[in-house]
N, C-alpha and C positions, 0 to 999 in steps of 0.2 A: 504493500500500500504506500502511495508519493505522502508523505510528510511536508505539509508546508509552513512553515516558520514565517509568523507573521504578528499584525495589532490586528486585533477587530476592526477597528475603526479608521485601517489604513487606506484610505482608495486605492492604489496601487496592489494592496493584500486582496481588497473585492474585486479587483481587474483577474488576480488571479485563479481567485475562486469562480467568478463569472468564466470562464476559460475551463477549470476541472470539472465543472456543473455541464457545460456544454457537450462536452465530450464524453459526457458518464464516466469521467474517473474516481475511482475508488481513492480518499485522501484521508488525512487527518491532518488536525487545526491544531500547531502547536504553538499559544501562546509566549511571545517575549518580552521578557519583565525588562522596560525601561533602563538602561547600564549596564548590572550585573549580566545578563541576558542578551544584550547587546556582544560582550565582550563573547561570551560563548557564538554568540554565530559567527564572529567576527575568524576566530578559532577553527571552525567549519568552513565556512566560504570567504573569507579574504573579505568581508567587507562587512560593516556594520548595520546597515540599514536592511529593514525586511521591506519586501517578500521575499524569503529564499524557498527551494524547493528542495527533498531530498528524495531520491527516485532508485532503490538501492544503493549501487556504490556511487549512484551521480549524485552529483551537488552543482544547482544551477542557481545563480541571485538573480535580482533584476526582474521585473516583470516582462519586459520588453522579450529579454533572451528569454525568462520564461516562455512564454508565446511561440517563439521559434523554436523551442525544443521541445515541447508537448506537440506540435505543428508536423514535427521531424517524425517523432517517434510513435505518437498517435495520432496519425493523417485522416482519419475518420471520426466525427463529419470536421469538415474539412474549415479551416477559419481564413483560409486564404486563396483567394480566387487563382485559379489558371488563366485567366483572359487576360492579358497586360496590360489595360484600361483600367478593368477596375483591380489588379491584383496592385498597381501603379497606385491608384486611388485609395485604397487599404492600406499600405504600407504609411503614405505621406498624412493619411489622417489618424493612425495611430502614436504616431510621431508629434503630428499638430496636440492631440490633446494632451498625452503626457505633458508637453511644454506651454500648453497655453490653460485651457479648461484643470488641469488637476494641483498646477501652481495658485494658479489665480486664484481659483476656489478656496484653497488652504489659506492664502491672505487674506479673503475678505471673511473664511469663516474665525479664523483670530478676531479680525477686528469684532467678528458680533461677540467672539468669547468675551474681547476687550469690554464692551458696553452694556453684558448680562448677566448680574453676578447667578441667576438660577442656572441660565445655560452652562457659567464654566462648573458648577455643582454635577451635574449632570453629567456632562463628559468625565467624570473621575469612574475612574474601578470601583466596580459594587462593594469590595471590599475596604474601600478607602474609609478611615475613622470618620466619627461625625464631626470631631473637632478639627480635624483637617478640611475636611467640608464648609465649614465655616469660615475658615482663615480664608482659605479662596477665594468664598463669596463675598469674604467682607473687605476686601481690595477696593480702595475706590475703581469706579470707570475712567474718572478723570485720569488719575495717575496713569493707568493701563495705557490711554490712550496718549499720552505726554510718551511715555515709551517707546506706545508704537510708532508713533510720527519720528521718534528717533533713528529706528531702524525700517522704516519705507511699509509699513504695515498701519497705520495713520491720517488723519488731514486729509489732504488733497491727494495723497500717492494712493491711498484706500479708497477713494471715490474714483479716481484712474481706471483701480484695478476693477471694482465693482460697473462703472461703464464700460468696460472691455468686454464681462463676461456676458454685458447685457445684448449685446454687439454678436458676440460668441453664439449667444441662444438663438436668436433672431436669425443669424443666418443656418443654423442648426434645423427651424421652424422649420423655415423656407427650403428647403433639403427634402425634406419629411413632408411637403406638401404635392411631393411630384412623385415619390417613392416609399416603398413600406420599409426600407435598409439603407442606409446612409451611403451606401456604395451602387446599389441595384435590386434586385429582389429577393434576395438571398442575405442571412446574418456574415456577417466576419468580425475579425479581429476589428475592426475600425465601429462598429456597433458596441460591442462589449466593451470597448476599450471608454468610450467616450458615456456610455451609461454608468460605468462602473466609475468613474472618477469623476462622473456629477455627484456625486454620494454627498459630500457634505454642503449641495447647493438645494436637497432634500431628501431625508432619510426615507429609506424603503421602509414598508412594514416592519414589525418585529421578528415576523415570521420565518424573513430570509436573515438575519444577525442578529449575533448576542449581542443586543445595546437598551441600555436601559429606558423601561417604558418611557419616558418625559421626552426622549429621541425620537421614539419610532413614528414615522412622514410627517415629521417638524420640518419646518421649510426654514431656509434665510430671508428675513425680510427683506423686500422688495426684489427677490430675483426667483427664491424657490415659489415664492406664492403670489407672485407678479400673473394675473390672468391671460397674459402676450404671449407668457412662454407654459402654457396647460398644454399644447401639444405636443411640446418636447417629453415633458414629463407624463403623458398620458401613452406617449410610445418607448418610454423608459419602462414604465409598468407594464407592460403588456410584457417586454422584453423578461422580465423578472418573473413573469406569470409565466411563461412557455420556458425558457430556458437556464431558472435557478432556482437549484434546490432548496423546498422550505427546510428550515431547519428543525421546525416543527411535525413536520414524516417522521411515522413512525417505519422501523424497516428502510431507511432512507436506503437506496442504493447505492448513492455516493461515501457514505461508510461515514462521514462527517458527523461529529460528533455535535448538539446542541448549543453548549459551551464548551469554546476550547479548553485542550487541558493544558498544564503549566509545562512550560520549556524542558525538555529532558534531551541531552547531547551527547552522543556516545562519546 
């Protein structure tokens, strides 16, 4: 069974899972604790950041290479076209989102952590103390957001970033208004890629991830619950309805367990 080392709440980790969900692969979700946990993948696969995958003796990081080596090794059904139009098409918009939709979105979801002390309560581990819970919460916004204008997460560089993605969706709509698949008629990597890393511009159900009820399809204000972009997100869900696994199946096929379990590294 492929072992994936990941956050819940990674879009990058859901790109991956959207990807073993399509394919019907058999996986498990192995939780990574923040540093500790870090340093162990890092141990593993040369590099710190998840999603990693472990596939017996292979060890692949990266979502992207992810992609191309579940691609490689399990060709059926198939997430990348043969017709060099849209196989050309696929490749350049899996690429676009990573770099555009899955940055962007993490900066302007900080800025709302910045401005809602509930929401950053909410993003913590079920397990996190109450009394840490609190501390979080009770951060001014102001401060948060004096910081984040320090570091381009702020001010005018956060309203940049949130008119970009608004810009992003719109022409996404408009995509979607000529075709059922961002490429042609058929899903690929460039579907999944770009559903899976809207993740925090609105949460899927509970259904599909462990994420705490006060998450599950929370939108970002003004862009996940912006009425402009209800088609993006209404063919995001559908996408989620036909090709990812509830996590709530019982007998699930894909072997995934409910909630992941904690990092264990040979």
């Amino acid at each position: 069974m492929i072992e994936l080392y990941q956050f819940e709440l990674s879009q990058y980790s859901e790109k991956v899972r959207f990807l073993l969900d399509y394919k019907g692969l058999d996986y498990r979700k192995i939780e990574v604790t923040p540093g500790v946990g870090q340093v162990e993948v890092f141990q593993m696969s040369g590099q710190r950041q998840v999603p990693v995958i472990k596939d017996g003796e292979t060890i692949v990081p990266d979502s992207t290479d992810i992609a191309m080596y579940l691609e490689r090794t399990y060709p059926e059904p198939a997430l990348i076209p043969t017709a060099a139009r849209e196989k050309g098409l696929t490749l350049m918009m899996e690429e676009w989102a990573d770099e555009s939709i899955g940055l962007k979105s993490r900066k302007a979801f900080i800025g709302a952590l910045n401005r809602n002390e509930a929401l950053r309560a909410a993003v913590l581990p079920p397990d996190t103390p109450d009394f840490v819970k609190s501390i979080v919460s009770s951060i001014p916004s102001d401060l948060l957001e004096t910081l984040g204008t320090g570091v381009g997460i702020g001010g005018d560089a956060l309203k940049a970033v949130e008119g970009s993605l608004k810009q992003d969706l719109e022409a996404l709509c408009l995509i979607l208004q000529e075709q059922p698949y961002l490429t042609g008629n058929t899903p690929t990597l460039a579907d999944f890629s770009v559903a899976s890393l809207s993740l925090l511009l609105k949460f899927p159900e509970k259904s599909y991830m462990d994420i705490p009820d006060e998450l599950a399809g929370k939108a970002l204000p003004g862009i996940g619950d912006n009425s402009a972009f209800e088609p993006f997100f209404s063919w995001r869900d559908r996408l989620y309805q036909q090709y990812r696994q509830s996590t709530a199946a019982t007998g699930s096929s894909n072997g995934s367990t409910t909630a992941p379990s904690s990092i264990e590294i040979e």
